[in-house]
C-alpha positions in Angstrom: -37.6 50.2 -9.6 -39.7 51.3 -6.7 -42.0 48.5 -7.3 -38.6 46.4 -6.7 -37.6 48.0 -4.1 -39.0 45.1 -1.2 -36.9 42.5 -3.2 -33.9 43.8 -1.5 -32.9 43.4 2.3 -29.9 46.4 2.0 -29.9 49.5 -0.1 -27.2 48.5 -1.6 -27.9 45.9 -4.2 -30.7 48.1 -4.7 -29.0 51.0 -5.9 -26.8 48.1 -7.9 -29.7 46.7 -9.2 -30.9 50.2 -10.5 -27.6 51.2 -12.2 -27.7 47.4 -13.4 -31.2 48.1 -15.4 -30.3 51.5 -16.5 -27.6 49.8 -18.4 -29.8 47.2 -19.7 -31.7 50.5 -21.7 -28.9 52.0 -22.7 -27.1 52.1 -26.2 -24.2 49.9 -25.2 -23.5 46.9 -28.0 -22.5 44.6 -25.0 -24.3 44.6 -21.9 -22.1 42.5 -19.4 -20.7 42.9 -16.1 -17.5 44.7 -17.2 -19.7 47.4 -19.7 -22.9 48.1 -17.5 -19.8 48.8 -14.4 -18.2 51.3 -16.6 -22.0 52.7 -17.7 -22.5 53.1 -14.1 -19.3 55.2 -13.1 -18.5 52.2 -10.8 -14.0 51.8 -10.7 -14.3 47.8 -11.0 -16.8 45.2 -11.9 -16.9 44.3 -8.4 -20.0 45.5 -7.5 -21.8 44.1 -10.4 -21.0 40.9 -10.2 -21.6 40.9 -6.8 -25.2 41.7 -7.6 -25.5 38.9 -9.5 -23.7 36.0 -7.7 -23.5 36.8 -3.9 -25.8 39.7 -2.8 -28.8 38.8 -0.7 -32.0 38.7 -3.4 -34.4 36.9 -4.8 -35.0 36.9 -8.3 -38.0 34.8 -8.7 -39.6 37.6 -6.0 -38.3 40.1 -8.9 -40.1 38.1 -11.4 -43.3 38.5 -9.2 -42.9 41.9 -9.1 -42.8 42.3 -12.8 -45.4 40.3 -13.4 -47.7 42.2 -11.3 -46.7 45.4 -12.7 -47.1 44.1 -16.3 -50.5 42.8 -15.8 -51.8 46.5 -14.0 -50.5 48.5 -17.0 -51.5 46.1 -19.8 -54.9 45.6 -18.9 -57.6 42.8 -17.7 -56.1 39.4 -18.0 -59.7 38.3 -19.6 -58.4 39.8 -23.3 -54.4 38.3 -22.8 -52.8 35.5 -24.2 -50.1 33.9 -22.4 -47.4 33.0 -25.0 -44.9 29.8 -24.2 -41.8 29.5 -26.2 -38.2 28.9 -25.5 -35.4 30.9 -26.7 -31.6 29.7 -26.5 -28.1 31.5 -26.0 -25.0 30.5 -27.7 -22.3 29.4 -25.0 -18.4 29.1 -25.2 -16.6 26.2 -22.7 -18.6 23.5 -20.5 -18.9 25.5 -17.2 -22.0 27.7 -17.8 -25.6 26.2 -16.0 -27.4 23.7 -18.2 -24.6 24.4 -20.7 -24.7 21.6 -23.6 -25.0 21.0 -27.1 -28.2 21.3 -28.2 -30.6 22.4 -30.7 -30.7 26.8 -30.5 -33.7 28.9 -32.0 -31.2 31.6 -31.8 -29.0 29.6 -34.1 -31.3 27.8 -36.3 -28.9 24.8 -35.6 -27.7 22.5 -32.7 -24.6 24.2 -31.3 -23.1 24.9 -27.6 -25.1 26.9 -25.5 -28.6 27.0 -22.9 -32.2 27.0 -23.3 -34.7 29.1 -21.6 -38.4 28.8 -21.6 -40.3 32.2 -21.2 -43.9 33.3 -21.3 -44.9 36.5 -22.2 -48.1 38.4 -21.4 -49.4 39.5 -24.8 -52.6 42.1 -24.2 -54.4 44.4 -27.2 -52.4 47.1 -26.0 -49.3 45.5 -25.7 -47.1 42.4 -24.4 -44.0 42.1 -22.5 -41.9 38.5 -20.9 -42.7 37.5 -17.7 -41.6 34.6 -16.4 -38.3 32.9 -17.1 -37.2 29.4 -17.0 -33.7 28.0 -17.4 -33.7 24.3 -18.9 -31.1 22.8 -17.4 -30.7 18.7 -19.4 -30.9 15.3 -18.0 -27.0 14.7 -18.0 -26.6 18.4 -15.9 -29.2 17.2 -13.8 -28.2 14.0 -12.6 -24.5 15.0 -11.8 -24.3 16.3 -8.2 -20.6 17.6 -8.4 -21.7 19.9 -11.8 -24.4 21.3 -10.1 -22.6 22.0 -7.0 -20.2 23.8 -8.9 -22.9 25.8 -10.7 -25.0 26.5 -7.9 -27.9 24.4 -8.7 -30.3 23.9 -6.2 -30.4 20.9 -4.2 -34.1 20.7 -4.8 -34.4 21.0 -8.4 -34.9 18.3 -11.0 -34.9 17.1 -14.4 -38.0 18.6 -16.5 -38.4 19.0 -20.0 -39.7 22.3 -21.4 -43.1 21.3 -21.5 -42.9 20.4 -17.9 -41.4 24.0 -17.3 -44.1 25.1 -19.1 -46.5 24.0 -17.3 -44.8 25.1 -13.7 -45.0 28.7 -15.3 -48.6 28.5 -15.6 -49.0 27.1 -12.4 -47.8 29.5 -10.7 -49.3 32.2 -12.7 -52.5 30.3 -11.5 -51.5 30.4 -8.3 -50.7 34.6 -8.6 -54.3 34.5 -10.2 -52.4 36.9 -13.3 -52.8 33.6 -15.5 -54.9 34.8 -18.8 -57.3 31.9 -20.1 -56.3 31.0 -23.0 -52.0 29.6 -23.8 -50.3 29.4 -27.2 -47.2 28.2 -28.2 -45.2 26.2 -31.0 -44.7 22.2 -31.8 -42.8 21.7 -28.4 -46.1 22.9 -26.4 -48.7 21.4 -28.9 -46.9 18.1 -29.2 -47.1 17.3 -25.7 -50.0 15.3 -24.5 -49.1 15.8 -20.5 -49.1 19.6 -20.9 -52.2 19.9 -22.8 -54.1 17.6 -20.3 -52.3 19.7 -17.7 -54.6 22.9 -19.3 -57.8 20.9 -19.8 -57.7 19.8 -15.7 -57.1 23.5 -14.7 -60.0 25.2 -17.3 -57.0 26.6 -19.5 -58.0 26.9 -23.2 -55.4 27.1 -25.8 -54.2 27.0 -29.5 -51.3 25.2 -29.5 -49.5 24.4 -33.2 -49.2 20.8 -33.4 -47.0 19.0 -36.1 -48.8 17.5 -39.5 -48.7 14.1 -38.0 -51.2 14.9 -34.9 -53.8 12.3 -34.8 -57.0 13.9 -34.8 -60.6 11.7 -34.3 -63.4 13.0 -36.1 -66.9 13.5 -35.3 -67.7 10.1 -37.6 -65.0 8.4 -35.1 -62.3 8.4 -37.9 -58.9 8.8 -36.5 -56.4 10.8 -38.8 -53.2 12.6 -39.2 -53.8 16.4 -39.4 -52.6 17.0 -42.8 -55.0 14.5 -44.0 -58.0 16.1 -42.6 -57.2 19.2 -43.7 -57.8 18.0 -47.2 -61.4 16.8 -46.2 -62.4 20.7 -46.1 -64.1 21.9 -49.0 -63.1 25.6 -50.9 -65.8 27.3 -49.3 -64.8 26.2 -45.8 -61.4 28.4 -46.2 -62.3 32.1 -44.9 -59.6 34.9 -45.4 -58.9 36.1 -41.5 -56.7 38.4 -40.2 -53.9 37.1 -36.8 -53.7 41.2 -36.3 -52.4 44.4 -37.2 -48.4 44.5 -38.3 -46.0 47.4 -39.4 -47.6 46.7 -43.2 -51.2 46.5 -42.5 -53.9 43.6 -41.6 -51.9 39.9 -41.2 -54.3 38.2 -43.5 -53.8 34.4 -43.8 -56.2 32.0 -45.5 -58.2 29.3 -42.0 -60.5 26.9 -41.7 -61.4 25.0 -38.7 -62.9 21.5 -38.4 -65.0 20.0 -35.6 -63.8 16.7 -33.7 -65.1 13.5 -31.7 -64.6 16.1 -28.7 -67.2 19.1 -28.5 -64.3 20.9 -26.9 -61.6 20.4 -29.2 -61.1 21.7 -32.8 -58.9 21.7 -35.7 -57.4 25.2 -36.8 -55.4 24.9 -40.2 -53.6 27.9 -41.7 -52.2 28.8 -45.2 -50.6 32.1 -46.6 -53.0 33.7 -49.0 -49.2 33.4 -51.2 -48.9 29.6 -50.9 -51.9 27.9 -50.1 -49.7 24.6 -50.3 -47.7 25.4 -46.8 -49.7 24.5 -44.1 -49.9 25.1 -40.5 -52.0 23.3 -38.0 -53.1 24.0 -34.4 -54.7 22.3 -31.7 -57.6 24.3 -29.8 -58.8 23.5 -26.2 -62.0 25.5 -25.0 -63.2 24.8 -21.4 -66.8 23.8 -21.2 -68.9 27.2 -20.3 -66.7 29.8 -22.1 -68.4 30.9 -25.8 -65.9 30.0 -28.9 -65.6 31.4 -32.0 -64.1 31.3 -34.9 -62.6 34.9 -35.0 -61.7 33.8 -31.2 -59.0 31.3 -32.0 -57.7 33.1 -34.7 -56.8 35.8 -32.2 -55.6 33.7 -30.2 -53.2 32.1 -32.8 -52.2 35.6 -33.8 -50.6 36.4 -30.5 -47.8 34.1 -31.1 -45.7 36.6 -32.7 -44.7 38.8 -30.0 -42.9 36.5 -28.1 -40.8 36.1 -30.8 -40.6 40.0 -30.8 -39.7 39.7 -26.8 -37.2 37.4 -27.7 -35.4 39.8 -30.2 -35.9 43.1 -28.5 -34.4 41.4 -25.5 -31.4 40.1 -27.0 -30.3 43.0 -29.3 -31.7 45.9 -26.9 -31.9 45.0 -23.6 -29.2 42.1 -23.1 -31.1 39.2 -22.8 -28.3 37.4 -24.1 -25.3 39.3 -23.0 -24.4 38.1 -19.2 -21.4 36.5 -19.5 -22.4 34.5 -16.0 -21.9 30.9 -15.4 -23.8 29.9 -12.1 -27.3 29.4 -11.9 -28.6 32.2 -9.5 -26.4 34.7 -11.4 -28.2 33.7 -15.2 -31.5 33.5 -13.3 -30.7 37.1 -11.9 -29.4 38.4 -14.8 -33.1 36.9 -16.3 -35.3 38.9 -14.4 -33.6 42.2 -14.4 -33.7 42.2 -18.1 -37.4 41.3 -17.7 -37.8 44.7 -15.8 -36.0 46.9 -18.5 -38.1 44.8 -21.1 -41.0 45.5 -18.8 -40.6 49.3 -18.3 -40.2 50.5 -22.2 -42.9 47.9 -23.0 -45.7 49.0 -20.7 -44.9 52.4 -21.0 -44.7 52.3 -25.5 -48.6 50.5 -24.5 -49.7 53.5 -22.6 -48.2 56.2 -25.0 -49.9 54.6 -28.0 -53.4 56.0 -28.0 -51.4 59.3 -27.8 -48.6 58.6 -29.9 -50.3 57.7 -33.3 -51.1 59.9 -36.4 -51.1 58.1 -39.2 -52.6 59.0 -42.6 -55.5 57.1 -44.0 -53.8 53.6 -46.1 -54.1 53.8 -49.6 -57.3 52.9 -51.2 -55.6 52.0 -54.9 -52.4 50.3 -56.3 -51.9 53.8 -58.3 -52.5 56.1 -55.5 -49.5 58.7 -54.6 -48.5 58.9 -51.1 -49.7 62.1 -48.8 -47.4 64.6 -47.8 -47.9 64.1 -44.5 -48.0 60.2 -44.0 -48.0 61.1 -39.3 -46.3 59.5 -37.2 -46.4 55.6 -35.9 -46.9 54.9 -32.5 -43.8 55.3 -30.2 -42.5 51.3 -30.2 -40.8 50.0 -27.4 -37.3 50.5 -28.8 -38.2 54.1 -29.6 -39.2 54.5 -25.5 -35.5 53.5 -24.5 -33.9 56.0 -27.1 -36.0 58.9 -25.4 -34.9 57.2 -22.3 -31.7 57.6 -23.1 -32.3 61.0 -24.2 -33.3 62.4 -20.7 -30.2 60.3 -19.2 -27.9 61.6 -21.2 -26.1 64.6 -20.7 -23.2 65.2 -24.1 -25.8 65.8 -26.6 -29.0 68.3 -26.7 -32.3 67.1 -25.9 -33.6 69.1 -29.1 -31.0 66.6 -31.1 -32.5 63.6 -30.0 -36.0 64.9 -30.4 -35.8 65.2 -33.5 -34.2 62.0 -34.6 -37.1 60.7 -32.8 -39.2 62.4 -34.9 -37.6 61.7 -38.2 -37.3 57.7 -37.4 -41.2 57.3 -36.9 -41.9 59.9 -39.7 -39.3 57.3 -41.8 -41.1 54.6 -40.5 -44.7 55.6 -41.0 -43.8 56.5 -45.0 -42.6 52.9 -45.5 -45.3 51.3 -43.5 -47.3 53.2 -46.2 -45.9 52.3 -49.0 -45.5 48.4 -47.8 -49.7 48.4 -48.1 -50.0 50.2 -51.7 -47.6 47.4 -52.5 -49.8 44.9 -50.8 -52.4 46.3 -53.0 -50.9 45.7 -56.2 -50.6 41.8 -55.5 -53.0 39.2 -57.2 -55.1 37.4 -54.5 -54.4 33.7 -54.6 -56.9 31.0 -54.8 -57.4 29.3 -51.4 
């Protein structure tokens, strides 16, 4: 919070802002105006909602500032990924900013709600959101008495997620905390303008495209990507790992393909379980950087912790929960969940090398477990239940210490177990 201190002109909001955030972490099941007030001691929800609709602050400066801090703790942006997704929130009524019925990732269906496009830094050592963009559609956009009403800015216009997409990295550019290579899903990969966008500014990516990409090979042939993929022979298919999870190495079966372009290749993926399902992504690398194999793959690999973002946000840090209708007061709401996020993120990255004990994995299907399987690294959700440890006062610290204890004891026996059972499975044939 003292990095955010110089995003507020009065001490006030300040001191809101820090009772806001401390609510964010804590264990409450709904993190609105109304619960994070009462978390706070405060007699109304006044002052909470003041911080978000009329006090004097700027979130995008509190983005900034999150950013920056992300990018010290996690390490040289050379070895980051910047992920690109979008993530939705289920809304009741008409009234909310860039409110409509669309399609939600949160609810696997269209339904009522908005659409947010984030990007989160993923680093070896760990990853965390930072930046935030709220869609708001073409109908919201073009009616000047809705977004009056919902304090849209005069200046802002129509783009599609792509387009915000691309504003994210351009200021990122700008900040010079952009890493050099992007990934993201279909809505990123499909989009021509974005990836041409990347090229012009010596971006690389691996962006999943859909199975009907048009790829040109090096013998000028111009085909769909599901198509190509059946041009590569058995021995072209190598076993690689997208990084380590909770049950061991994330092994998938890849093969990539040359193209017309020396700077653009063909990355396929299939689960070592169903070599059938196929996955496709388009790689970019900028003339003058060294490619690899084993590069794009890692690169590919970082994909997953936005989704992770996405979840911890919503169910720990209230990504999801404002209950705010106006523009400034969801954008506001945005970025102080960023620097909750943020915090237990950067600090679960700098406990790790400390934190972890784990036995060695099991060597054999048959093998019985040790006695002492150690410990797993403290997570990120584990750093907000020791920070709600030292904040709270009705239970003993020697309590929560040792529940602590026991759920990444709990957690390390079943993370050993899940790779004996991975050992017992019949490799499939690529």
């Amino acid at each position: 919070m003292g990095c955010l201190a110089g995003c507020f002109t009065r001490v006030e909001p300040r001191r809101q802002a820090r009772k806001y955030v401390a609510g964010l972490l804590s264990d409450l099941p709904r993190k609105n105006c109304r619960a994070l007030a009462e978390q706070a001691g405060d007699a109304t929800p006044d002052r909470m909602q003041r911080l978000l609709e009329r006090a004097a602050w700027d979130a995008a400066q509190v983005m900034r500032e999150v950013r920056a801090f992300v990018v010290s703790c996690l390490g040289d942006p050379a070895d980051a990924v910047l992920v690109l997704d979008e993530s939705g929130q289920e809304k009741a009524g008409e009234h909310t900013a860039g409110v409509k019925r669309q399609y939600l990732g949160c609810a696997g269906r269209v339904a009522n709600g908005i659409n947010v496009v984030f990007a989160s830094y993923a680093a070896a050592a760990g990853h965390a959101v930072i930046a935030a963009r709220l869609y708001v559609p073409k109908d919201w956009a073009g009616d000047g008495g809705r977004r009056a009403a919902a304090g849209i800015p005069e200046d802002l216009r129509f783009q599609t997620k792509p387009q915000l997409a691309a504003g994210i990295v351009k200021q990122l550019l700008a900040e010079e905390r952009c890493p050099p290579r992007v990934t993201g899903d279909e809505v990123y990969g499909r989009d021509a303008k974005l990836r041409r966008f990347l090229e012009e500014r010596r971006t690389g990516y691996v962006l999943k495209i859909p199975c009907s990409f048009r790829v040109t090979l090096p013998t000028g042939q111009k085909m769909r990507a599901d198509h190509a993929a059946r041009l590569v022979p058995a021995a072209g298919w190598q076993t690689a790992s997208a990084g380590r999870g909770s049950k061991g190495e994330r092994d998938y079966g890849r093969a990539w393909m040359a193209t017309a372009s020396p700077r653009h290749y063909l990355l396929v993926r299939h689960r070592l379980t169903d070599p059938a399902g196929l996955a496709y992504f388009w790689c970019h690398v900028p003339a003058g950087r060294p490619c690899s194999f084993t590069t794009l793959v890692r690169v590919a690999g970082r994909r997953w912790p936005a989704g992770e973002d996405f979840r911890l946000g919503k169910t720990d840090f209230g990504l999801a929960d404002s209950q705010v209708r106006r523009y400034p007061a969801v954008t506001r709401h945005l970025a102080l969940s960023m620097a909750a996020l943020a915090f237990c993120a950067t600090t679960a990255a700098l406990a790790r090398p400390r934190t972890t004990t784990l036995a060695r994995p099991p060597a054999s299907p048959d093998e019985l477990p040790p006695e002492d399987p150690g410990l797993i690294p403290l997570t990120v959700a584990e750093i907000k239940r020791v920070f709600n440890l030292v904040t709270r006062t009705w239970q003993t610290v020697r309590h929560y210490l040792h529940w602590s204890w026991w759920r990444r004891r709990h957690q390390a026996r079943a993370r050993w177990f899940h790779q004996r059972a991975r050992l017992r499975r019949p490799a499939a044939d690529p």
